[in-house]
TILUM-56343 format. One record per residue (C-alpha): residue number from 1; residue in one letter; x, y, z. Coordinates in steps of 0.2 Angstrom, whole numbers. Each point is the difference from the previous one (the first is absolute). Layout:
<nodes>
pos code xx yy zz
NUM A X Y Z
...
</nodes>
This chain:
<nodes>
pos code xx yy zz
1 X 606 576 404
2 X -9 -10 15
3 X 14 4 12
4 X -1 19 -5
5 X -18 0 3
6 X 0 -8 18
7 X 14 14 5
8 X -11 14 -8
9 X -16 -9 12
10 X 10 0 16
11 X 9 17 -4
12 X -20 7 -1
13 X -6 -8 15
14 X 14 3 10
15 X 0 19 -4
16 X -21 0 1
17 X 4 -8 21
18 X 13 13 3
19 X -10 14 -7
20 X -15 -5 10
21 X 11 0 16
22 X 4 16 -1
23 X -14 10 -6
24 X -15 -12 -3
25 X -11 15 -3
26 X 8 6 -14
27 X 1 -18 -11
28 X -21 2 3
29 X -5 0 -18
30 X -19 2 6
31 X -8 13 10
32 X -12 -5 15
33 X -14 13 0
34 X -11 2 15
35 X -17 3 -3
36 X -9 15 4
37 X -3 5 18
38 X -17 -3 1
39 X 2 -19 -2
40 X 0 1 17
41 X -19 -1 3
42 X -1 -16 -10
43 X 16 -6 9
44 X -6 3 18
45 X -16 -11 -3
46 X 10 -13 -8
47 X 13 -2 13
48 X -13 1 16
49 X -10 -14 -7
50 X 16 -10 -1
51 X 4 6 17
52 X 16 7 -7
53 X -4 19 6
54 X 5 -2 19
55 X 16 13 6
56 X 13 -15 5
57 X -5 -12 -18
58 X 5 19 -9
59 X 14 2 11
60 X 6 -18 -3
61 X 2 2 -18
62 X 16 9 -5
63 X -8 13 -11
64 X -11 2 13
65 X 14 4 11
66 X 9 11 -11
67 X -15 11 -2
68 X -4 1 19
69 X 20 3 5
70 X -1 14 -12
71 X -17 7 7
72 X 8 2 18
73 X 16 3 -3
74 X -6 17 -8
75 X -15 5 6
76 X 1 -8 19
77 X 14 9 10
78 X -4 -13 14
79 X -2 -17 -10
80 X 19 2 -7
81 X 10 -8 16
82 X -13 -13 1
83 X 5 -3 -19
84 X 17 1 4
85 X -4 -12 15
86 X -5 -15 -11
87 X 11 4 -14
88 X 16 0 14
89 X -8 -20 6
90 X -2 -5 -17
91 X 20 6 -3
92 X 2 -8 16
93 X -5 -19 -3
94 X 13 2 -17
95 X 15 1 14
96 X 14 -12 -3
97 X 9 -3 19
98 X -11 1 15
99 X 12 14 8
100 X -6 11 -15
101 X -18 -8 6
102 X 4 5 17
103 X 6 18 -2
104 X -14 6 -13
105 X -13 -10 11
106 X 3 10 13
107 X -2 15 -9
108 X -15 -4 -5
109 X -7 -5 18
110 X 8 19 4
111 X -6 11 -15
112 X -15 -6 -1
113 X -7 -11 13
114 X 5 6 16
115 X -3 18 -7
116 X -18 -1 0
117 X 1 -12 15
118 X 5 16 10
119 X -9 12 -10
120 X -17 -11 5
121 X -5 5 -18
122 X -7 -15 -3
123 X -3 -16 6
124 X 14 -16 -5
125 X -9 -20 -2
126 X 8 -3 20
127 X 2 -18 -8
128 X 12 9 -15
129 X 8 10 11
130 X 5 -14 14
131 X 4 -10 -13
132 X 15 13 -7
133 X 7 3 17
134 X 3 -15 4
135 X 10 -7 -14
136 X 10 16 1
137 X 5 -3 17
138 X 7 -16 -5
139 X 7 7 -16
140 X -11 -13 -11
141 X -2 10 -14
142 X -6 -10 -14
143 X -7 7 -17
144 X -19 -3 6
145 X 2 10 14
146 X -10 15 -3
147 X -13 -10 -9
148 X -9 -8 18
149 X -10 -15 -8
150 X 3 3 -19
151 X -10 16 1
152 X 14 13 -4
153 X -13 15 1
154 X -2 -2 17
155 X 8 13 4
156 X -3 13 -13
157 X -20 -3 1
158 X -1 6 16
159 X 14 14 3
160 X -8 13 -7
161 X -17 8 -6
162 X 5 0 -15
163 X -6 -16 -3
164 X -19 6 6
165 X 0 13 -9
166 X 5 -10 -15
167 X -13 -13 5
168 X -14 14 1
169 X 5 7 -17
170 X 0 -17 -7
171 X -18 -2 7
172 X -4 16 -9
173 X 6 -5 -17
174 X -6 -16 0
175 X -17 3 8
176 X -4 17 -4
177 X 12 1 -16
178 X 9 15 8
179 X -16 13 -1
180 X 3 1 21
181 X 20 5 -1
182 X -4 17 5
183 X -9 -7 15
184 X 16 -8 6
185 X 16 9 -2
186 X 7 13 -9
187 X -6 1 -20
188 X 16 -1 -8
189 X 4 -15 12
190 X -12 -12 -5
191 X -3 3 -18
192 X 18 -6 1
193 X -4 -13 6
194 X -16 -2 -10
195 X 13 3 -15
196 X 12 -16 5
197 X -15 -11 2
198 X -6 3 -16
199 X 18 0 -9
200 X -1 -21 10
201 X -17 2 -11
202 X 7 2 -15
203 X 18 -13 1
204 X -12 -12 7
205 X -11 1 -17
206 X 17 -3 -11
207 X 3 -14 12
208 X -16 -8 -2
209 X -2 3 -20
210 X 18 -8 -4
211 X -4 -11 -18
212 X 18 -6 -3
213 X 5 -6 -19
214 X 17 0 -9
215 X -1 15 -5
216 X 4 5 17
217 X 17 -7 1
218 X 15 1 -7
219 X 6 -18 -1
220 X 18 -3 -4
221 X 9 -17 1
222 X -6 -17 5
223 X 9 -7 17
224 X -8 -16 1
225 X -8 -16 -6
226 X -13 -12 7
227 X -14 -10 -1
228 X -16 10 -8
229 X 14 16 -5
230 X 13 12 2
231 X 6 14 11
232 X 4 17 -8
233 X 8 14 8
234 X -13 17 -1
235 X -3 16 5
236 X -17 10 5
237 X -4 14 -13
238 X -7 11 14
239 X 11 -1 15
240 X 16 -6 -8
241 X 3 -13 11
242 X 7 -16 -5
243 X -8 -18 3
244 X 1 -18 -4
245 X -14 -7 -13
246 X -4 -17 1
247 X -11 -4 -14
248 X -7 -16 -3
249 X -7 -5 -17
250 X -20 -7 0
251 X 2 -11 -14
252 X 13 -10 10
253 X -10 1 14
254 X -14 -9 -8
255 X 9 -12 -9
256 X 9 -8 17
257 X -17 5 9
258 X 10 11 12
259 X -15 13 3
260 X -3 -5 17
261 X 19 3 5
262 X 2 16 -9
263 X -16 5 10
264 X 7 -7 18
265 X 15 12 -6
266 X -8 15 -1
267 X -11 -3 17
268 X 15 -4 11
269 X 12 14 -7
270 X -16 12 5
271 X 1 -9 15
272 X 19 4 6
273 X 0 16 -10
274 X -5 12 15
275 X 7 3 16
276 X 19 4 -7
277 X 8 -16 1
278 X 20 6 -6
279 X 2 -19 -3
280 X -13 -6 -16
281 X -1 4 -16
282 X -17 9 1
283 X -12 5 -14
284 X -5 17 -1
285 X -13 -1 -13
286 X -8 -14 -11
287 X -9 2 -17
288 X -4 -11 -16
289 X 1 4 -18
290 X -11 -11 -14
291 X 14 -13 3
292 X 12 3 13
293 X -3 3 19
294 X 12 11 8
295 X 10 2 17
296 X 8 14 4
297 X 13 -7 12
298 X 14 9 10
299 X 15 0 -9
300 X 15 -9 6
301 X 16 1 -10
302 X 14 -8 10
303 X -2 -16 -7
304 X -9 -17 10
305 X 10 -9 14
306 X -1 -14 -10
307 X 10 7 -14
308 X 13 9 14
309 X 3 -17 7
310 X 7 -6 -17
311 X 10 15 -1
312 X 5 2 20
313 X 2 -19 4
314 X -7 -4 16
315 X -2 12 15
316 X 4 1 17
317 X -10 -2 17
318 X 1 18 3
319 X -4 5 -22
320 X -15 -13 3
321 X -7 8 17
322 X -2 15 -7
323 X -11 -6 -16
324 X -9 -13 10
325 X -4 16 10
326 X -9 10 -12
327 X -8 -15 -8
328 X -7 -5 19
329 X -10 15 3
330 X -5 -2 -19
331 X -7 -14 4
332 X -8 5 14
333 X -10 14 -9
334 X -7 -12 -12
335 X -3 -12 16
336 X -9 14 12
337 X -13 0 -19
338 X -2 -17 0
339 X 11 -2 -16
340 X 9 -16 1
341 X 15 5 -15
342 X 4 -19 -5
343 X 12 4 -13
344 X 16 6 12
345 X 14 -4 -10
346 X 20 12 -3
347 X -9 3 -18
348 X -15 8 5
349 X 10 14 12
350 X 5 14 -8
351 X 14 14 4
352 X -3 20 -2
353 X 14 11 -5
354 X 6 2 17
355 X -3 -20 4
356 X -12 -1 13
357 X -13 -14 -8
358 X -19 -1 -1
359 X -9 -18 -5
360 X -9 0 -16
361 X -11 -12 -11
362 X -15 -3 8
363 X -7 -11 -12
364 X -1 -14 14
365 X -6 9 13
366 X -15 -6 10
367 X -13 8 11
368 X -2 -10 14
369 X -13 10 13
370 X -17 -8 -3
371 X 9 -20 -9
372 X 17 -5 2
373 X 8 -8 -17
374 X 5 -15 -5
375 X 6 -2 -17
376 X 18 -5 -4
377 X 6 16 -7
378 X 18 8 0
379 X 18 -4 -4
380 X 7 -19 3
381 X 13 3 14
382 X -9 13 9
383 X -16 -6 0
384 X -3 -5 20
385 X -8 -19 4
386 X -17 3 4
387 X 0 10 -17
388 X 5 -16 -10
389 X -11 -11 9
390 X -17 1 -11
391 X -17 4 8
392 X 10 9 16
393 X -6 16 5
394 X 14 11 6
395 X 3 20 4
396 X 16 11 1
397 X 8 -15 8
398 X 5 -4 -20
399 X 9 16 -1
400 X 11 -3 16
401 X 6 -15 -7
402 X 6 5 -17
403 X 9 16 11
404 X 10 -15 6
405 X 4 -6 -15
406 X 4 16 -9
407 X 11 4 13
408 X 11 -15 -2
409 X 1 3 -17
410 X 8 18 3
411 X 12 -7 12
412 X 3 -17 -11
413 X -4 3 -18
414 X -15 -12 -1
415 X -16 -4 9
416 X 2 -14 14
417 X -9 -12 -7
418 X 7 -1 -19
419 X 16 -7 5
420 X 14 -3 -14
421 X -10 12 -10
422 X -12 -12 -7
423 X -15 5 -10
424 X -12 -14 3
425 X -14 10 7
426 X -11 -18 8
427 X 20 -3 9
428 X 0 18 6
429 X -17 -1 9
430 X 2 -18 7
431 X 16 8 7
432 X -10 13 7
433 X -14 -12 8
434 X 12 -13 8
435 X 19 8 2
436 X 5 9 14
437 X 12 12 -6
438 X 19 -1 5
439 X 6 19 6
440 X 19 2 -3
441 X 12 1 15
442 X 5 18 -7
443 X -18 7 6
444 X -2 8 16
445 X -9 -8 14
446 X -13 16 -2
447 X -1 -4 -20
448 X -1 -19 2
449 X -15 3 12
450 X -10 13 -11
451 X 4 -12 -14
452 X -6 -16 11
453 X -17 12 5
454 X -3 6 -16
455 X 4 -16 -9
456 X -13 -11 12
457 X -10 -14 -8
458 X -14 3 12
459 X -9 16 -1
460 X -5 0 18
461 X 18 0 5
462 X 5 14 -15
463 X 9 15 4
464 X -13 13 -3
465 X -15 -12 1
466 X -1 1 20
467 X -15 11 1
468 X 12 18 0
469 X 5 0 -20
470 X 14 8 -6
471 X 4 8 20
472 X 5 -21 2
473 X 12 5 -15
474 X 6 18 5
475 X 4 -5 18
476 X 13 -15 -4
477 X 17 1 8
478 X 7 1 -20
479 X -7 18 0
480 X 3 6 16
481 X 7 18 0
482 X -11 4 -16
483 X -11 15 3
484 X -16 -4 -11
485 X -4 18 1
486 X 15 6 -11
487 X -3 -18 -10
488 X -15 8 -7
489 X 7 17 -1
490 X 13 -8 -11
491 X 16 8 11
492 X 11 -15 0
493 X 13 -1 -14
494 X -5 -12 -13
495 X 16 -12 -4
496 X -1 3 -19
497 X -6 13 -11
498 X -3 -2 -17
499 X 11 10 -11
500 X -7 16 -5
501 X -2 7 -17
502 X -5 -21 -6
503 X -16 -7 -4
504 X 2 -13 13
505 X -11 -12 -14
506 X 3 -11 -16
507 X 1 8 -17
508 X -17 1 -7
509 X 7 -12 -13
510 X 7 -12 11
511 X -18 1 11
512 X -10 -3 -15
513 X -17 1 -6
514 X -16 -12 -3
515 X -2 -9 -15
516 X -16 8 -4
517 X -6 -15 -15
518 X -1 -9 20
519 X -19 9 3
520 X -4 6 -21
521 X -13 -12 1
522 X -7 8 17
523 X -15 11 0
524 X -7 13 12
525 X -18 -3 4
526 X -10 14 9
527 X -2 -13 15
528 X 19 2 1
529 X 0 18 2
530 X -14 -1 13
531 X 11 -12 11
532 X 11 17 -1
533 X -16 14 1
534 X 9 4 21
535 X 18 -1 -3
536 X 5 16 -2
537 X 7 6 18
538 X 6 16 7
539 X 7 0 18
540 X -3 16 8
541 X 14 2 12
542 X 13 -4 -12
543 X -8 12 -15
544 X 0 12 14
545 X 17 -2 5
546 X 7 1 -18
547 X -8 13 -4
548 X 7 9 17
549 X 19 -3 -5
550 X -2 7 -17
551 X -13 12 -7
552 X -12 4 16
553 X 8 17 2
554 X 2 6 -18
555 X -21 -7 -4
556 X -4 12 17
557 X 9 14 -7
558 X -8 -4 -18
559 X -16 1 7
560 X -1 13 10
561 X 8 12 -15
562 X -13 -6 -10
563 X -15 3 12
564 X 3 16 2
565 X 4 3 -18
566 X -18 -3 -1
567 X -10 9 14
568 X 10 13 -6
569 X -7 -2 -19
570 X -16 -3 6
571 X -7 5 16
572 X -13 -15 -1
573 X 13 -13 0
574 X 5 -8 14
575 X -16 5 12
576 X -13 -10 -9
577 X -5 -8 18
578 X -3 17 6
579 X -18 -2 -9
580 X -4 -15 9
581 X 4 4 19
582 X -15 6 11
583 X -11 -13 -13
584 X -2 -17 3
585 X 10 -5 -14
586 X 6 -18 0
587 X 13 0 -10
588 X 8 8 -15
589 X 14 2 -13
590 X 4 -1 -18
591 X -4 -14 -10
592 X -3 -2 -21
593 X -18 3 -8
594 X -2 -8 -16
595 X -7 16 -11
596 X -3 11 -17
597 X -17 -8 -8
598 X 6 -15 -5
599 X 8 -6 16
600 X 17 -3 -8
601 X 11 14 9
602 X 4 0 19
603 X -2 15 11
604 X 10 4 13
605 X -13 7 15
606 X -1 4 19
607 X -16 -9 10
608 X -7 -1 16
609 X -9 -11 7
610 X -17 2 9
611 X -12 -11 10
612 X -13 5 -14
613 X 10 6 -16
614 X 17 0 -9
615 X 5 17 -4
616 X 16 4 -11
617 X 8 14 -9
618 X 15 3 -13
619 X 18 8 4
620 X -2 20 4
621 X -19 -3 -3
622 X -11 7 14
623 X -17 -7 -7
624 X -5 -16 8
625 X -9 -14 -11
626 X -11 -14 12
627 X -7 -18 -1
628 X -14 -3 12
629 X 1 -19 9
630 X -18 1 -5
631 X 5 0 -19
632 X 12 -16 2
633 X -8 -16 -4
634 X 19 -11 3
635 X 17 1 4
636 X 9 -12 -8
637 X 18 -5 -4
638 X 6 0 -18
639 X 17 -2 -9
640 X 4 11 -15
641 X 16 -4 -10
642 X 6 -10 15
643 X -1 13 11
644 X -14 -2 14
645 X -14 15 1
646 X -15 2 10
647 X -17 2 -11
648 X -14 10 7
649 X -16 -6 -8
650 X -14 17 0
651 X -18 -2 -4
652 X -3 5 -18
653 X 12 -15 -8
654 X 14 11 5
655 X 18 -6 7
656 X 14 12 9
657 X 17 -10 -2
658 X 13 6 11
659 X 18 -5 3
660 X 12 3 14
661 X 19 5 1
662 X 5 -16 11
663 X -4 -18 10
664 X -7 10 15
665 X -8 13 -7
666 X -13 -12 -12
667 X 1 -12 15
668 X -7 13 13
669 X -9 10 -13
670 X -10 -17 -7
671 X -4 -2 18
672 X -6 15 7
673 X -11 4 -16
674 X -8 -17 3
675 X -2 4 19
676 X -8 16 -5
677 X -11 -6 -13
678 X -6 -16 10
679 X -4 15 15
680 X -10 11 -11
681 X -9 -13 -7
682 X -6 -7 17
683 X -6 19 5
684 X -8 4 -17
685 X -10 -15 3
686 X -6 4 15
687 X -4 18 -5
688 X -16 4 -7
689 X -1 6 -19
690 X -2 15 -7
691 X -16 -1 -13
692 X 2 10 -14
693 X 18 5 -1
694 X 15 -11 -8
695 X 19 3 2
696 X 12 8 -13
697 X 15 -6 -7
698 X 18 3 6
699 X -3 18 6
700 X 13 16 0
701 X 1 9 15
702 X 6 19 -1
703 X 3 -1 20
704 X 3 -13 13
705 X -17 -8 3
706 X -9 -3 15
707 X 14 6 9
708 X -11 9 13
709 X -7 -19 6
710 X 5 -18 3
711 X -3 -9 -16
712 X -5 -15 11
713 X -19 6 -5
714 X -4 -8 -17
</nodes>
C-alpha cells in the first residue's frame, strides 16, 4: 500500500510540472484581480515618496516594460524601430558563435546606428559610437558590445524623441496627474499613456498587498529532508507556476535554538534573489504560518551532483569544467553581495531538467560587507583553513578553497583531505591544516595548477583571493576558450541530463519525516512569533517576472473587459477623479466606512481629500457628505478583527472608523489624513474665532462645495 501511494505522489507531481510547462495559466486555481483604476492617485503618492515613480525605475521593472512596449508599439509610429532597436541587442548578446555576433552586429550598426547617423536625426554619445566602430573594424564582437559601459540604453535614450516626449508625458502624469495632456500632444495619445501608467498603478498594488498562506499553494510531494524541515514540491493557486517549498518547522527551531540561522537564511536568500543569477537556487517569496516559515524556492528536479556522482562514477576534466563553470559565476554573484556561501559541497548543487545546476542551501551563508566572520561552520572536508582555525576572521576566500576541494571530489570521488574514506571528522581537518595535497599524474598541468591555486593554505596566495575575485578564477589557462557570456546564458551542453518524466528525488518513504513526540513538549510563546513579525518577503522582480510568463496577458484582457463593463453600467464609474481635478484635492479613492447606527456594517465609499475637509460619496450617488478638519480632535491607528483601520476622533464623543482595501492604500491614507489634520490644526489656531456660531456634524452636500474657491481659506 506504501509503494502504491509514493507512485500515485510522483505520478501527481510529475503531471502538475508538465502541465505548468505548458500552459501555466490555465493550472491557475485563483484569479489576480486588479483593483479599480482609480488607485492610481493613492499609488502615485506612495511610490514618489519612495522614489520609485522616476521614467527609467518604471521602465526597469518588467511590467513596467511590458506596459510601455505596448504603449508605443500602438500608439507611437516613431518609437517602434527604436523598440525593435533594443529588443534586436537584447536578442543579440543571447548569440552562440561570435560570426553570428559579427553578422547581426553589423546589422545593427547599419539599421539602426548609421541610419540616423546620416539622417543627423539625432545626436549618438560620440564615446558610444567610437566605441562600436572600432571593435567592428577589428571584428571583436563580444555579447556586451552594444551595451558601451553596462548601460544598454544608450543608445535607445537618445535616437529618438520619442523618449522626450515620453519624458514630458511622464512629467505630466506624475506631476500634474495627466490634467495637462491636451497641452502636449494629441488627446487620444496621452490618455494612453495616462491609461498604461495607471494600469503600472494598479499591478504595483497587487504586488505590494501580496499576504501569502497555504491556502495559496497547491503542495504535492515532499523532496527533501534537513535539519529544522522538509522540501515539498508546490504549485501557485494564481499564476500556476510550480516552485520548491522549503518549510521549516518552529518548534524544531526552538528546541536546537536555530532561530538565528533560519533568520541569516532568509536575509541572505533576499540578498542573492535579484539581479537574475541563472545559477542559485533563489527565493521568490518568504512567509510564516502560526508554526512553520516558508520559502518559496526555485524548483530543481534533476536530482543533486552529489546523488549523480553515486550513480555516474567520477567525471572527466572536460564533464568537470563545465559544472565548475556555472558554480564560478555562482559564486561570484553571492561574492559581488558580500555573501561568503561556506557550505560548497556536490550535495548542495542541484540539476534542472535540462541539467544546468544552480547552488542551493543557504543556511550557512554569511554577510560579510560591514564584519568579516569567523565561526567554524560548514562541511568537514570542504571547510578551508582559516575557517577551521577559531577566532580567524575570513571573507570569500573560505569559498574558493572548498571549490577546490569539491572539484577533486567530482574528478576523484572523495574530498582531498579525507583519504581512504575515513570519517573522523578532527583527522579530516588536521589533514586539511598541515597536508599538502598530492594531485594524480593523470591531471593536466592546467588542472593540477587551478587545483594547487585553489587548494592554497595561505589565503594571500589563493586563487581568487588576489584582490580581482573570481576574474583570478575565470582567466585560468584550465578555462581558456570558455566564453563566460554564453556560460551565463546557459549555451554550452550540459554533460548529463537527468532523465525526463522521473522525480529525480527519494521516495517520500524513503526521505522520511520528523518524529514529532521530538518538540510535544515545545511551546510557542508570543515572544517567539515576534522574532518572526518581518519574515514575510516578496521580491519584486521575480513576482514580476512570474507573473509576465503566465497570466499577465489574460489579467489585462480580464480587466479591461470588466472596466468597460462597468462605465458602460454606470456612466459614474470609472471617472470618479474627474470631481476632483481643477480642486486642490490631495488624494482620493475607495476605502471601507464602518456604518448603519450601530457601527457593525462596513460601507464601501468614494472620498476625497481636502486641505480643510474629507468629502465622500456612495457608488452612483451624486450627493456629497463632508467632515471639516475643524471637527477632528485625532487621527489615530486602530485594529478591528486583526485588520488595521484608521479612527477619526470628532468633537461630540464621536469616532469615524475607516478601513482600506490594501498595505499602501492605509499606509498613505494614515499619513496624509494626519498631514492634513496636523496642517489645519496649525491654521485654525491661528485664525480668529467666530463668536456665536458652532459647527455641525458630518454635513450632506447636494453639490460640490466650494468649488468656486481654494479651500486653503479655513
Amino acid at each position: 500500500m506504501a509503494d502504491l501511494e509514493a507512485v500515485l505522489a510522483d505520478v501527481s507531481y510529475l503531471m502538475a510540472m508538465e502541465k505548468s510547462k505548458s500552459t501555466p495559466a490555465a493550472r491557475a486555481s485563483k484569479k489576480i484581480i486588479l483593483p479599480e483604476p482609480s488607485i492610481r492617485s493613492v499609488m502615485q503618492k506612495y511610490l514618489e515618496e519612495r522614489d520609485e515613480l522616476t521614467f527609467d525605475k518604471i521602465f526597469n521593472q518588467k511590467i513596467g516594460f511590458l506596459l510601455f512596449k505596448d504603449y508605443c508599439m500602438n500608439e507611437i509610429d516613431e518609437a517602434v524601430p527604436q523598440l525593435k532597436f533594443y529588443e534586436e541587442i537584447k536578442e543579440y548578446e543571447k548569440l552562440d558563435s561570435e560570426e553570428e555576433r559579427l553578422s547581426r552586429s553589423r546589422q545593427i550598426y547599419d539599421g539602426y546606428i548609421m541610419k540616423e547617423l546620416l539622417s543627423c536625426s539625432h545626436p549618438f554619445s560620440k564615446n558610444a559610437v567610437d566605441h562600436v566602430q572600432s571593435h567592428l573594424a577589428k571584428k571583436q564582437v563580444p555579447p556586451t558590445l552594444f551595451q558601451a559601459r553596462s548601460n544598454v540604453w544608450l543608445f535607445m535614450r537618445f535616437s529618438s524623441s520619442v523618449c522626450l516626449r515620453s519624458h514630458t508625458l511622464w512629467k505630466s502624469v506624475t506631476v500634474c496627474g495627466g490634467r495637462s495632456f491636451k497641452n502636449l500632444s494629441k488627446g487620444a495619445t496621452c490618455t494612453a499613456f495616462c491609461d498604461k501608467f495607471t494600469r503600472f498603478c494598479q499591478w504595483k498594488n497587487v504586488e505590494l498587498n501580496i499576504h501569502l498562506t497555504m491556502n495559496d499553494f497547491s503542495v504535492h510531494r515532499i523532496i527533501g529532508r534537513g535539519g529544522f524541515g522538509e522540501v515539498y514540491g508546490c504549485r501557485k493557486a494564481d499564476t500556476g507556476k510550480m516552485y520548491a517549498m522549503k518549510c521549516l518547522d518552529k518548534k524544531r527551531i526552538k528546541m536546537k535554538q536555530g532561530e538565528t540561522l533560519a533568520l541569516n537564511e532568509r536575509i541572505m536568500l533576499s540578498l542573492v534573489s535579484t539581479g537574475d543569477c541563472p545559477f542559485i537556487v533563489c527565493m521568490t517569496y518568504a512567509f510564516h504560518t502560526p508554526d512553520k516559515l516558508c520559502f518559496i524556492l526555485d524548483l530543481m528536479n534533476g536530482g543533486d551532483l552529489h546523488y549523480h556522482l553515486s550513480q555516474h562514477g567520477v567525471f572527466s576534466e572536460k564533464e568537470m569544467r563545465f559544472y565548475a563553470a556555472e558554480i564560478i559565476l555562482g559564486l561570484e554573484h553571492m561574492h559581488n553581495r558580500f555573501v561568503v556561501y561556506r557550505d560548497l559541497k556536490p550535495a548542495n548543487i542541484l540539476l534542472d531538467e535540462h541539467g544546468h545546476v544552480r547552488i542551493s542551501d543557504l543556511g550557512l551563508a554569511c554577510d560579510f560587507s560591514k564584519k568579516k566572520p569567523h565561526a567554524s561552520v560548514g562541511t568537514h572536508g570542504y571547510m578551508a583553513p582559516e575557517v577551521l582555525q577559531k577566532g580567524t576572521a575570513y571573507d570569500s576566500s573560505a569559498d574558493w578553497f572548498s571549490l577546490g576541494c569539491m572539484l577533486f571530489k567530482l574528478l576523484r570521488g572523495h574530498s582531498p583531505f579525507r583519504q581512504h574514506k575515513t570519517k573522523d571528522k578532527h583527522e579530516i581537518d588536521r589533514m586539511t591544516l598541515t597536508m599538502n595535497v598530492e594531485l594524480p599524474d593523470s591531471f593536466s598541468p592546467e588542472l593540477k595548477a587551478l587545483l594547487e591555486g585553489l587548494l592554497q593554505r595561505d589565503v594571500a596566495k589563493r586563487l581568487g583571493c588576489q584582490g580581482s575575485g573570481a576574474s583570478e578564477v575565470k582567466e585560468h589557462l584550465f578555462f581558456k576558450g570558455i566564453d563566460w557570456q554564453q556560460v551565463y546564458l546557459q549555451k554550452y551542453s550540459p554533460p548529463l541530463i537527468p532523465p525526463r518524466g522521473e522525480v529525480n528525488a527519494a521516495d517520500a518513504f524513503d526521505i522520511g519525516s520528523f518524529d514529532e513526540e521530538d518538540t510535544k513538549g515545545i511551546k510557542l510563546l508570543d515572544s517567539d512569533q515576534e522574532l518572526y513579525k518581518n519574515f514575510p518577503l516578496v521580491i519584486s522582480e521575480r513576482w514580476q517576472q512570474e507573473v509576465a510568463e503566465t497570466v499577465y496577458e489574460a489579467v489585462n484582457n480580464d480587466t479591461d473587459k470588466n472596466e468597460l463593463r462597468k462605465r458602460a453600467k454606470n456612466k459614474q464609474q470609472g471617472h470618479e477623479e474627474d470631481y476632483a481635478l481643477g480642486k486642490d484635492c490631495i488624494m482620493h479613492g475607495y476605502m471601507l466606512k464602518l456604518g448603519n447606527p450601530f457601527l457593525t456594517q462596513w460601507q464601501r465609499r468614494y472620498f476625497y481629500l481636502f486641505p480643510n475637509r474629507v468629502e465622500w460619496r456612495g457608488e452612483g450617488e451624486s450627493r456629497q457628505n463632508l467632515l471639516t478638519m475643524e471637527q477632528i480632535v485625532t487621527v489615530e491607528e486602530t485594529q478591528i478583527k486583526d485588520k488595521k483601520c484608521i479612527l477619526l476622533r470628532i468633537k461630540g464623543g464621536k469616532q469615524f472608523v475607516l478601513q482600506c482595501e490594501s498595505d499602501p492604500e492605509f499606509v498613505q491614507w494614515k499619513k496624509e489624513l494626519t498631514e492634513a489634520f496636523t496642517e489645519a490644526q496649525k491654521l485654525l489656531r491661528r485664525a480668529p474665532k467666530v463668536i456665536g456660531k458652532s459647527r455641525g456634524g458630518v454635513v450632506e452636500l447636494s453639490k460640490p462645495p466650494l468649488s468656486h474657491r481654494n479651500s486653503n481659506g479655513l
